[in-house]
C-alpha positions, 0 to 999 in steps of 0.5 A: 407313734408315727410321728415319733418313728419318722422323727427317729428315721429322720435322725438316724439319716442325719447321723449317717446310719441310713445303711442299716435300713438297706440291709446290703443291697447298698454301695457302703456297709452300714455303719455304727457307734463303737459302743453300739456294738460292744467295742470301746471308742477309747480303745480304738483311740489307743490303736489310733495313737499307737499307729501314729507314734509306732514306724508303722505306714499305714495308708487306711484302716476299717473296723467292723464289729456285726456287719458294721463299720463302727471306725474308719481312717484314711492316712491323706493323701490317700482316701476312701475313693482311691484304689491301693494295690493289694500285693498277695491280698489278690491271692484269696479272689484267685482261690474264690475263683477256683471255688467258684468254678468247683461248684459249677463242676468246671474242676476238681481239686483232685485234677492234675495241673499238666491236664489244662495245658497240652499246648504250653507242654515243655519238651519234658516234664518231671514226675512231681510235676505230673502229680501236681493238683490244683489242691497243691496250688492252693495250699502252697505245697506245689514243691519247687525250691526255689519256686521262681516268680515267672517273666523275665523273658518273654517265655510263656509263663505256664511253660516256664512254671512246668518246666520247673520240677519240685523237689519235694513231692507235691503237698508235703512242704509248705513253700511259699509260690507266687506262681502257684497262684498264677496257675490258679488263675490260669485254670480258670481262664483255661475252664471258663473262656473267662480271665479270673477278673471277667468270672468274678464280676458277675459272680462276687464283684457285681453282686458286692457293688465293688466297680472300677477296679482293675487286675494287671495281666501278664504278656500272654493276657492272664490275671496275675492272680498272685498279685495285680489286683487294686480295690478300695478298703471298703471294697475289701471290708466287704469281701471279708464280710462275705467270708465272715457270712459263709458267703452269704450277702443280701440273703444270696448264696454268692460262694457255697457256705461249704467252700468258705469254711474248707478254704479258711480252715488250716491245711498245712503248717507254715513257715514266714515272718521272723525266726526269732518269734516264737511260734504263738506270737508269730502270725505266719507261724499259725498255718495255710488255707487256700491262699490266705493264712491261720493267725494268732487268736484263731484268726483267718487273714488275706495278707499282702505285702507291706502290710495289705490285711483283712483279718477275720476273728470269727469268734469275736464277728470283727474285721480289722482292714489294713492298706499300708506301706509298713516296715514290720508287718508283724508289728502291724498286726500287733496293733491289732492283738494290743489294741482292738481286740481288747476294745471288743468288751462285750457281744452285746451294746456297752454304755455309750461314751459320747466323749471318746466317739467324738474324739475318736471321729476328730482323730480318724478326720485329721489322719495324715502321713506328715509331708517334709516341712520347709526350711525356709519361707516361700523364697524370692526365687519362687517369684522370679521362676513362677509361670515361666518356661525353662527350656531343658537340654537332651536329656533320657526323659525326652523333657523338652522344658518345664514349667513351676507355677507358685500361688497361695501354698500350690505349686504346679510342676508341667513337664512338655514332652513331645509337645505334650503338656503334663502338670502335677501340682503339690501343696506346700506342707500339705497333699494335692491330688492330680492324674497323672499318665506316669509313674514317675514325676519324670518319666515318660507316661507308658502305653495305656494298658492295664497289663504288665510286661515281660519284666514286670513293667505295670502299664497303667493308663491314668494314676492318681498321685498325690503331691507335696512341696517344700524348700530345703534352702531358699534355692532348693525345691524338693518334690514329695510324690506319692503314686496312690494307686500304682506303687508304695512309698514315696518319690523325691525330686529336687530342683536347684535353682541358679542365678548367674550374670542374670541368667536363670538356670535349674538342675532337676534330678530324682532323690530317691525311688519308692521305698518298699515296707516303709524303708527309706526311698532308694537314692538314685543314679546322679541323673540331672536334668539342666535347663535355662529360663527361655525368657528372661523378661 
């Protein structure tokens, strides 16, 4: 007999299922077969190929079934290791925060806001707002209209957020405020001595395995709170888990089981997505918590824009989790509804179906969001610039000259400024992942700080950008950029090459910005950069 269990331990660690032997006290969730848990392999290959044929970007994706992974897929160039910015998704750990600190008698949600700030006083302040609780910041019924986003100026933004009177009285209207979450994490530091980040660490962070992320600042060195915060899909999986255990993980109580259930109960009906749905198809139509959203099917989600999910079906135990660059946000969640709840078939093990597994792990191995395609084969200009240096005229990037490098489907684009060399390279109909200090191809790299500036500038020190090539014609190179970690969408630039009277010359200029919820990128100021081969030879 014991023979026979090591042989089967031996398996299990072969196939990938050693996590379930660890319980959670391991860097990756456990992971299991589909039909293992009661969810059909074939139905999650149904989601896969719809995701493909909709208009949905979707950069990753995560299905947990029990507590365990039963599918996964990462879009290249993006990857299970890359951090993805998570947009409003931020908002759920400001309000854990706020939980946390609840528990420890820091607050109360009856507290008054104007109570944590009598040195960020405006000379006035109105009657709404000295109503104002912490109890409003969290379900989204503070009042103000508009409600503003702070920065801007250089004006301290709890000041600029006081000074701001609702016009409805504090938790009768549902509307929509950024920077109500922004004061969320500012209570926090103001209770703690502690950003919203450094308190979470040792509280969720820590104990969930979740290291070497991040959350940007703004000027006066608060947390966002709304926004900023980057963490991989897995890290994501996880706190959704922990959710979905009352707050339990590893047999340890990390969020008291009575605040998970309060914050993801509905609070207030709310108002979002499209007016012409109607109310039962339309997911931001079905009520606020505490800075997450009620969703069709009773389920509970954080959500971010562009399409930053994770969606809890408690009455099924599943977890769906979205990074995405999506067009149509409600669409995306349609896949959801369409395709993987109808795959959960059973709460208990279904007869296996080795067939649609291994196509299933096939597909989620070769998911990729298709670079531009060249026009023409590798030209004869590729050879005759490759390694050499083009010295640019004065220029606003401050490019002294750059080079192009082609060999074997790679291109590796350097850019000297200030005497400093920086180099990206792309693949030719494929991505290739470098670090970059800028997030642009052709802008100066910022100052290294993980904060923002007054006007939202995001100053990050090292970005990983995966990089694409091909050729429109056999004189025109077009660069396909995507800054993983730092924005959505896609950078374009493109280098027209020239020949005159034996002189090599290139015209280099961006074609579009990122484009944001799958858009087309926004085309850009004619601004081109010229420059000539140094040495002709």
């Amino acid at each position: 007999m014991k023979k026979i269990f090591k042989t089967f331990l031996i398996l299990l660690i072969s196939l990938g299922f050693y996590p379930f032997l660890s319980g959670q006290n391991i860097d990756r969730l456990p992971r299991s077969i589909p039909e293992q848990e009661g969810v059909s392999s074939a139905g999650i290959i149904d989601f896969l190929n719809a995701a493909d044929t909709g208009r949905q970007e979707i950069h990753s994706f995560m299905f947990l079934r029990h507590g365990k992974v039963i599918a996964e897929g990462w879009w290249d160039p993006y990857g299970p290791d890359y951090k993805h910015l998570l947009y409003s998704a931020s908002k759920t750990f400001t309000a854990t925060a706020i939980g946390l600190a609840v528990s420890e008698n820091r607050l109360k949600l009856t507290d008054k806001v104007v109570s944590f700030f009598p040195y960020s006083m405006p000379d006035s302040v109105g009657k709404n707002m000295k109503e104002l609780t912490v109890g409003n910041l969290l379900t989204m019924s503070v009042g103000q209209d508009p409600a503003g986003m702070g920065g801007g100026t250089d004006e301290d933004w709890i000041t600029a957020f006081l000074k701001n009177e609702p016009v409805h009285k504090p938790g009768t209207v549902f509307l929509y405020n950024n920077m109500a979450t922004f004061m969320l994490s500012a209570i926090v530091q103001q209770v703690t001595g502690e950003t919203t980040f450094d308190y979470l660490r040792p509280r969720i962070f820590d104990p969930l395995i979740i290291r070497g992320i991040d959350w940007d600042k703004n000027p006066q060195g608060i947390n966002l709170g709304m926004i900023g915060l980057r963490l991989r899909t897995e890290d994501l999986a996880k706190f959704g888990q922990l959710l979905m255990q009352n707050g339990k993980w590893n047999n340890k109580q990390l969020i008291p089981e009575t605040w998970v259930k309060e914050a993801t109960s509905f609070k207030i009906e709310s108002t979002g997505g499209s007016d012409k749905l109607p109310k039962d198809k339309n997911d931001w139509a079905q009520g606020y918590c505490y800075q997450m959203w009620r969703g069709r099917n009773n389920s509970v989600r954080l959500d971010g824009m562009a399409g930053q999910f994770v969606v809890l079906f408690p009455d099924r135990d599943a977890i769906v989790v979205f990074t995405a660059n999506a067009r149509n946000t409600q669409d995306e969640l349609n896949l959801v509804h369409d395709y993987l709840l109808p795959a959960i078939k059973s709460s208990k093990s279904i007869t296996p179906d080795p067939g649609s597994y291994n196509e299933l792990k096939k597909k989620q191995s070769t998911l990729i969001l298709k670079p531009q395609v060249s026009k023409v084969g590798e030209p004869e200009i590729a050879k005759r610039v490759s390694g050499k240096e083009f010295i640019m005229q004065e220029n606003d990037y401050q490019i002294q000259s750059v080079y192009f490098t082609f060999k074997e489907g790679e291109c590796s684009f350097a850019i000297k400024r200030n005497n400093q060399v920086s180099v990206v390279k792309a693949g030719l109909g494929s991505w290739k992942i470098t670090n970059s200090k800028a997030t642009s191809l052709l802008a100066p790299p910022r100052p290294a700080s993980k904060s923002i500036d007054a006007r939202y500038n995001v100053l990050q020190p090292v970005i990983r950008v995966g990089t694409s090539y091909s050729w429109s014609d056999p004189n025109t190179l077009e660069l396909t950029a995507r800054f993983i970690e730092e924005s959505l969408g896609t950078q374009e630039v493109v280098c027209r090459f020239s020949v005159t009277a034996g002189s090599t010359g290139v015209t280099i200029g961006p074609k579009s910005a990122p484009g944001m919820m799958g858009s087309q990128g926004r085309a850009q100021p004619a601004i081109q950069l010229r420059g000539v081969l140094a040495n002709t030879e």
